[in-house]
C-alpha angles and dihedrals in degrees: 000000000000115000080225139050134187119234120208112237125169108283088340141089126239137197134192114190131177124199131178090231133016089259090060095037086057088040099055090040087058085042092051079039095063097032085065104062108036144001108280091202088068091053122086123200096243096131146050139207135191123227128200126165140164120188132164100247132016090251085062090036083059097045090040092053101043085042083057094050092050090042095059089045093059108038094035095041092226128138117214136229110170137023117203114194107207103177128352149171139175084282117021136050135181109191147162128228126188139194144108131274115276122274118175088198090066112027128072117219133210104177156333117255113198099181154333110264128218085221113123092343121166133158108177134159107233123218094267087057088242104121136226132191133177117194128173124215133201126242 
């Protein structure tokens, strides 16, 4: 079983993603991130970028993390394969992505993805310390 899975929502898409820790929770919702918009399998890992944010809660930490992601991909025309956490709290995160620039001959796309979305966000620790998160993003 996936540590993610997508939820439908009216001209949206949605994504709900478990993780043991808070590093894992914000690794598997990059991972459901990229699997969204394109095949993983097209994408090598011939490029890295650093990540480093600072937010004032764990639910903006999240938004401000996958809006990164989309961001770069974006601005710098790279698909992604792998997200590496390398510290993180409730309101700060250093990270690596990596990649390869984009090439539409290559890779196979799903979707774009504009934004995340505050609608029907929650990042919350359940009683057992494991995490979960939902997040919508606009197409």
């Amino acid at each position: 079983m996936k540590p993610f899975e997508y939820i439908e929502h009216t001209a949206d898409a949605g994504m709900r993603v478990w993780g043991e820790n808070l590093q894992t929770l914000f690794t598997h919702a990059a991972q459901g991130l990229f699997e969204m918009i394109a095949v993983i399998d097209s994408i090598d890992e011939t490029s890295l970028i650093n990540i480093q944010l600072e937010s004032e809660s764990v639910e903006m930490l999240f938004v401000s993390w996958l809006d990164e992601i989309i961001f770069r991909h974006e601005t710098d025309e790279m698909f992604f394969k792998r997200a590496e956490i390398c510290s993180i709290s409730s309101t700060e995160l250093v990270a690596k992505v990596y990649g390869e620039p984009t090439d539409y001959n290559k890779h196979i796309v799903y979707t774009e993805i504009k934004a995340v979305t505050y609608h029907q966000l929650y990042v919350e620790q359940k009683p057992n310390n494991t995490w979960e998160a939902q997040v919508i993003f606009d197409l």
